[in-house]
C-alpha positions, 0 to 999 in steps of 0.5 A, a space after each residue: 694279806 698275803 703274808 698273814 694267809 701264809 703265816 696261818 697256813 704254816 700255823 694250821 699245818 704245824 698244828 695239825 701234824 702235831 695232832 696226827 703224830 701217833 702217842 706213845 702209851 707206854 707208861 714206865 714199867 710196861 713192856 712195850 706191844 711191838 718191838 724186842 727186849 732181851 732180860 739176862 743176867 749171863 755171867 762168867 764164873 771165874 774159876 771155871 771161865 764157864 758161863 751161868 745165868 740164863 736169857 730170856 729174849 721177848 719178841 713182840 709182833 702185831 701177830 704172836 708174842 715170842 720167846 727164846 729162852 737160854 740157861 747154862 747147864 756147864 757151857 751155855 745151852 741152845 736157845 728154847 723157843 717157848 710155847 704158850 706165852 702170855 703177856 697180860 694186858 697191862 704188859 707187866 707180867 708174864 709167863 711162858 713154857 719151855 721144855 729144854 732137851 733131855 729135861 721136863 716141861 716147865 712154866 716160867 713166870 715173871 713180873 717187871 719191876 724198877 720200872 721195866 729194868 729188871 723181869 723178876 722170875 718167880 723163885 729158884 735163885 741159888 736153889 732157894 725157892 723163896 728168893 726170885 731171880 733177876 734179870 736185868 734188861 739188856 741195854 748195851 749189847 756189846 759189853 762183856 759179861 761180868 763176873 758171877 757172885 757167888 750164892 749166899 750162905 743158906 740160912 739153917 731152917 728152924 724146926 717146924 712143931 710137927 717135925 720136933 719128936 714128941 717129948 715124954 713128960 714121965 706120966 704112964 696114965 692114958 686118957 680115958 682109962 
């Protein structure tokens, strides 16, 4: 009898530690609510050996969200401590505001994507507005960083109506004359 009291112990106990384990609610492209991520896409431009890119880490305590923001203008610059950093609830976007040294005020914005690999910024990759820059998140500390691509060729912009100037068609009648 003893030996079954003690096998429906062990059960029990096995069972109730399970129970009490914390879950995890972490769902694939959600930014955890504790701990940092560090989202870079550093690189080394190869005829100047200078870098370029910029790194955004994300800092999550139980009290306040924080961010430090680095970008190159020639050398690598000082890290910004952002202000005003809001995470929505589902932790799949972001904004924050940075004012860099001798430079305005500005918000940056961003959303996950490959499922919380990469943060994805709102415009301004090569000087064109209408492409998002990416930042990997970084998962192996210790690599070097690799070699920048160059930007893309711009594509020409078509004219848009109100910019074309306005075609005589020979007539010299006025309306309403």
């Amino acid at each position: 009898m003893t030996r079954r009291a003690l096998f429906a112990g062990a059960i029990l106990l096995a069972s109730c530690a399970v129970l009490a384990a914390p879950k995890t609610t972490k769902k694939p492209g959600m930014l955890p609510r504790y701990g940092m991520l560090v989202f870079s896409d550093l690189c080394i431009h190869a005829d100047s050996g200078e870098f370029g890119g910029q790194r955004i880490t994300l800092q999550r305590f139980a009290e306040v969200d924080t961010i430090l923001y680095e970008y190159t203008a020639g050398g690598l610059s000082w890290p910004v401590v952002a202000s005003d950093v809001t995470i929505d609830p589902r932790g799949q976007q972001l904004y924050f505001t940075v004012r860099p040294p001798d430079e305005d005020e500005r918000t940056i914005s961003g959303k996950l994507a490959d499922g919380g690999k990469t943060l994805v910024l709102d415009g301004g990759y090569c000087g064109d507005e209408a492409v998002p820059m990416r930042l990997p998140l970084v998962t192996d500390f210790g690599r070097k960083a690799g070699v920048c691509r160059a930007c893309p060729v711009p594509k020409p912009q078509k004219e848009k109506e109100e910019d074309k100037p306005l075609q005589d068609s020979g007539s010299t009648t006025t309306a309403g004359l």
